[in-house]
N, CA, C and O atoms as a GROMACS GRO file, in nm:
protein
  236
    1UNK      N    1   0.082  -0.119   0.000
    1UNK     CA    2   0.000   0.000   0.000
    1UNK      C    3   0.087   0.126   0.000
    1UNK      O    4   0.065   0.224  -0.072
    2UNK      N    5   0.192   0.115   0.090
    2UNK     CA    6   0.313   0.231   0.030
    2UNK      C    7   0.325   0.278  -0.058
    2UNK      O    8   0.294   0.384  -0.113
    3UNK      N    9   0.401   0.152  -0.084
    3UNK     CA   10   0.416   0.177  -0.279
    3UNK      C   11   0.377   0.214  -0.332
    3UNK      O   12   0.428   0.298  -0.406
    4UNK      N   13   0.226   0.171  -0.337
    4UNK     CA   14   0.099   0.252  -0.430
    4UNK      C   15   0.134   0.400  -0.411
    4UNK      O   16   0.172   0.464  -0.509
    5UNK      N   17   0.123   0.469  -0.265
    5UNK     CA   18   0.130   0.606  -0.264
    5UNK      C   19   0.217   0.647  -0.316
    5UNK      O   20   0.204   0.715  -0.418
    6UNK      N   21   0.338   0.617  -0.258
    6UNK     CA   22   0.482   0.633  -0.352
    6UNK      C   23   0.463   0.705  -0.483
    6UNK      O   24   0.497   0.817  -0.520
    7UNK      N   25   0.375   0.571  -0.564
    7UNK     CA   26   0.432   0.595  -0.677
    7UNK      C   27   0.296   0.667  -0.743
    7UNK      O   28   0.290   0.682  -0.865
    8UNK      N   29   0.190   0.711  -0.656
    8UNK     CA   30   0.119   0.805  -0.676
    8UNK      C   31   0.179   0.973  -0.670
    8UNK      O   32   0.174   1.077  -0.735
    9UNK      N   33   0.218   0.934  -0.581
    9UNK     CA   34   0.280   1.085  -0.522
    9UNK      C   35   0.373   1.157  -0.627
    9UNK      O   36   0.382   1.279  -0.642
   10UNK      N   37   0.472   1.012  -0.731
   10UNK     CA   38   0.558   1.102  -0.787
   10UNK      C   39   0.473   1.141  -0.897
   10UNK      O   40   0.474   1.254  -0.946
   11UNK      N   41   0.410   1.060  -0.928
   11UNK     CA   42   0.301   1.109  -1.092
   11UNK      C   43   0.182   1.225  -1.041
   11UNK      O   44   0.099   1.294  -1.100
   12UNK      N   45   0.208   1.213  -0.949
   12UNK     CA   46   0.146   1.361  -0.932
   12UNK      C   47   0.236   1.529  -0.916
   12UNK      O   48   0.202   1.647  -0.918
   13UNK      N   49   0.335   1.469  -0.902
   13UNK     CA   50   0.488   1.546  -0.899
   13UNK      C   51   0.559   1.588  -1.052
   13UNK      O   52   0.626   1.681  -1.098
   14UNK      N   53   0.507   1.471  -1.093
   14UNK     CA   54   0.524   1.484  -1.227
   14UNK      C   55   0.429   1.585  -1.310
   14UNK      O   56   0.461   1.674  -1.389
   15UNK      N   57   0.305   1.541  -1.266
   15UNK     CA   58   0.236   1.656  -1.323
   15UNK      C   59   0.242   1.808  -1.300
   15UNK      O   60   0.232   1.905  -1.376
   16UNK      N   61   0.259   1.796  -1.179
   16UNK     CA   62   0.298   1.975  -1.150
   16UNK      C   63   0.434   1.982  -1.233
   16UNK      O   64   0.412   2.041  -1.338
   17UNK      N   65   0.531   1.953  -1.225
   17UNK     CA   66   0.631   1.981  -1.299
   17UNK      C   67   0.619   1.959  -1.426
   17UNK      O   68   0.725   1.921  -1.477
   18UNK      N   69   0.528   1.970  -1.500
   18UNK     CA   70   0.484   1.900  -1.642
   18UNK      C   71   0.439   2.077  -1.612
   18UNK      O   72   0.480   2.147  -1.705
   19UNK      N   73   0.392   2.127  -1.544
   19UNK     CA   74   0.251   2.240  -1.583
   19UNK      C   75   0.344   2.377  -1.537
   19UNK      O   76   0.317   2.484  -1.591
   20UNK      N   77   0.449   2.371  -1.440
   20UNK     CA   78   0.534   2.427  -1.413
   20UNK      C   79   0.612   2.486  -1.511
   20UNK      O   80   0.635   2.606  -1.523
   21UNK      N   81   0.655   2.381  -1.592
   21UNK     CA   82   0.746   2.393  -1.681
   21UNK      C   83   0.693   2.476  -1.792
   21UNK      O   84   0.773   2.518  -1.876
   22UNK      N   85   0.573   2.503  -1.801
   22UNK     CA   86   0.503   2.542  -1.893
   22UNK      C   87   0.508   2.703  -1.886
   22UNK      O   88   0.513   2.798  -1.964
   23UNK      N   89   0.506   2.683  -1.773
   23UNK     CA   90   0.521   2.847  -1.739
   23UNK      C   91   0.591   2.961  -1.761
   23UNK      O   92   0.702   2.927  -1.802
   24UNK      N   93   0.579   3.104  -1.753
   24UNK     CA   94   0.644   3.219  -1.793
   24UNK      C   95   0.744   3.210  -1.679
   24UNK      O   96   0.866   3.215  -1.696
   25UNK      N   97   0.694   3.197  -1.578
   25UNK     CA   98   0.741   3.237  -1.406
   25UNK      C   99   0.877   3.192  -1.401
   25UNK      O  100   0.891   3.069  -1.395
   26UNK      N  101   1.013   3.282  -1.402
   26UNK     CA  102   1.112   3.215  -1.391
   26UNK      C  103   1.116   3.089  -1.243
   26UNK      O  104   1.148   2.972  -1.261
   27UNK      N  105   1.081   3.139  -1.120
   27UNK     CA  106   1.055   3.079  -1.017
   27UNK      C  107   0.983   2.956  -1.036
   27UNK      O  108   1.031   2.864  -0.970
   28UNK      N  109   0.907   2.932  -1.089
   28UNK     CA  110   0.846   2.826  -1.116
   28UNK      C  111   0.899   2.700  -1.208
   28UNK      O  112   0.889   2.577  -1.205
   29UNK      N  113   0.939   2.765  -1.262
   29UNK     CA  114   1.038   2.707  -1.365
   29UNK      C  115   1.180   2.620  -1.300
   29UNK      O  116   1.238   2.525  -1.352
   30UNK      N  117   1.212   2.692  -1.167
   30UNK     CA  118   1.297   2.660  -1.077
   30UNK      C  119   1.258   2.531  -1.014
   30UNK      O  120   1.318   2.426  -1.037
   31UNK      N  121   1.148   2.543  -0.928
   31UNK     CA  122   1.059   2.460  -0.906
   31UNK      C  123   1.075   2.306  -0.971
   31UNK      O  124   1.108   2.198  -0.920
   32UNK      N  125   1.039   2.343  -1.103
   32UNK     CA  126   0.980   2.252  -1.159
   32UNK      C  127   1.091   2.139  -1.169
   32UNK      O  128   1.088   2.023  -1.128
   33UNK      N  129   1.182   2.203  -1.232
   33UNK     CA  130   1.387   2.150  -1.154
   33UNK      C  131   1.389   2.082  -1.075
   33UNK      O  132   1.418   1.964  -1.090
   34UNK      N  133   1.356   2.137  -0.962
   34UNK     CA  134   1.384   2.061  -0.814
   34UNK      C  135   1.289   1.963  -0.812
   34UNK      O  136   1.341   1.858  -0.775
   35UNK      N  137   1.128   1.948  -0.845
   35UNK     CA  138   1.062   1.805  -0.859
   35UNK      C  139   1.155   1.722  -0.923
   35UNK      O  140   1.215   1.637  -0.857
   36UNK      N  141   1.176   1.737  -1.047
   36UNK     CA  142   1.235   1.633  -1.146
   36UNK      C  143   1.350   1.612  -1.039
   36UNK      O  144   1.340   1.506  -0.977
   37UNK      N  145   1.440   1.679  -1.012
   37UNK     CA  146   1.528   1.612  -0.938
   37UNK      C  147   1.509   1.475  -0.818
   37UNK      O  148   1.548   1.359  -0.826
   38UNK      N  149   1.429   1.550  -0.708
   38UNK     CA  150   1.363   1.390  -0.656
   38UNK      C  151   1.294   1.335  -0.703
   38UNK      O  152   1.257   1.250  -0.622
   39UNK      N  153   1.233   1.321  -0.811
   39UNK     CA  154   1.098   1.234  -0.855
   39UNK      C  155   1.255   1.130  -1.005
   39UNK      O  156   1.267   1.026  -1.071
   40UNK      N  157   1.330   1.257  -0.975
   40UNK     CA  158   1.400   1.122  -1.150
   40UNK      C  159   1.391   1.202  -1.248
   40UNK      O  160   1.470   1.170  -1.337
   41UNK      N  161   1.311   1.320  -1.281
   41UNK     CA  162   1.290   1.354  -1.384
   41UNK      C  163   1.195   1.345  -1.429
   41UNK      O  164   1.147   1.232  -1.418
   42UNK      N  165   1.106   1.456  -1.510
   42UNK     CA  166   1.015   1.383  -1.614
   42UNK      C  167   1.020   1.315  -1.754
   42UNK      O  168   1.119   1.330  -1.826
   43UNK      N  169   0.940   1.259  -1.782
   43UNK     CA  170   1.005   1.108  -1.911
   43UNK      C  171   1.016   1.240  -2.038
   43UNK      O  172   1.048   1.188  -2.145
   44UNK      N  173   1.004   1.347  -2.046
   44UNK     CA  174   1.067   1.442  -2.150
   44UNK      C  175   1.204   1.454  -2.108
   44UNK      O  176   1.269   1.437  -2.211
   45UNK      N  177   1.270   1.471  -2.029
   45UNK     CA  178   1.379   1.487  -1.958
   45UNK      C  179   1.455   1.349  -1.975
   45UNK      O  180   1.571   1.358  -2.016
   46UNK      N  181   1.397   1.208  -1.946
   46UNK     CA  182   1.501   1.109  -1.983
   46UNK      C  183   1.531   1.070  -2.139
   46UNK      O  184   1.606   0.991  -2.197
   47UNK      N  185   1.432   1.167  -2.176
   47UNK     CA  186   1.453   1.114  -2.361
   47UNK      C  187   1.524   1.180  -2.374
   47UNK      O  188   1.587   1.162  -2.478
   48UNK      N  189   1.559   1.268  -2.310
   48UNK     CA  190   1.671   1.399  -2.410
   48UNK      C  191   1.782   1.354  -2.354
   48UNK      O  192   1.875   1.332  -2.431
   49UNK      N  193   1.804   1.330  -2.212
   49UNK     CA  194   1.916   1.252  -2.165
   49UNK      C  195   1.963   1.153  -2.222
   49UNK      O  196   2.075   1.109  -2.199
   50UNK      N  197   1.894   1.113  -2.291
   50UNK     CA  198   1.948   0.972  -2.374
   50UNK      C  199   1.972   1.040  -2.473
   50UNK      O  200   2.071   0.993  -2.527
   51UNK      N  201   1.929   1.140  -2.536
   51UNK     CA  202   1.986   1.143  -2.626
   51UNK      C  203   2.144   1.242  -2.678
   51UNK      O  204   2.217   1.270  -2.773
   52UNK      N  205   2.116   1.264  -2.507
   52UNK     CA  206   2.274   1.373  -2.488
   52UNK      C  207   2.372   1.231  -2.467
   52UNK      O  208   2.461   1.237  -2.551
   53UNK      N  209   2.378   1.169  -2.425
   53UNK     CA  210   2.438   1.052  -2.415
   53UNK      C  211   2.441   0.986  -2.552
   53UNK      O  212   2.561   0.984  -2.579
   54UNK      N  213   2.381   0.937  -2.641
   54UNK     CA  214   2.392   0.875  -2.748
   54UNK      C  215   2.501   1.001  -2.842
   54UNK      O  216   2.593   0.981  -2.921
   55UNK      N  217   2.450   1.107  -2.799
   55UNK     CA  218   2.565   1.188  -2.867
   55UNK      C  219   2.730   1.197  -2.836
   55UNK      O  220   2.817   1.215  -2.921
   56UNK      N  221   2.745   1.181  -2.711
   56UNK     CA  222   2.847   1.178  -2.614
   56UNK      C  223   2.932   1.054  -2.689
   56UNK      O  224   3.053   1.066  -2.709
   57UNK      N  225   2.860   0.934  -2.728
   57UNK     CA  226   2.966   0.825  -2.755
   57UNK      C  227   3.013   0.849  -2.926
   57UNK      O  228   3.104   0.790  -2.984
   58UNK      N  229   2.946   0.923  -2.967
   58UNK     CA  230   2.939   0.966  -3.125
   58UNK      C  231   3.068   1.024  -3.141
   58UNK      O  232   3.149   0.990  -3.228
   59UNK      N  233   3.094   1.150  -3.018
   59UNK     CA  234   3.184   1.242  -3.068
   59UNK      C  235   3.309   1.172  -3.030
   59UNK      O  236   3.418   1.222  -3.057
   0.00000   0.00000   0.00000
């Protein structure tokens, strides 16, 4: 039942930082940073990471 919350909590973390990010608000924008940081990131954020990495072994 943890877990469940857990992993409620971050997809809801996710979403604010999904709506955050959207924003004008430099502050918010800050914000939205610091979710992704404890939550992992949002899955826009690990695609691009992969793909800074797929570049990394290129050069």
């Amino acid at each position: 039942m943890a877990e469940n919350f857990l992993d409620k909590a971050k997809e809801t973390a996710k979403t604010v930082s999904e709506t955050l990010k959207g924003s004008d608000n430099e502050k918010a924008q800050q914000a939205s940073e610091q979710i992704d940081k404890f939550t992992g990131g949002s899955d826009d954020n690990k695609e691009e990471d992969n793909k800074d990495e797929d570049n990394k072994d290129e050069k």
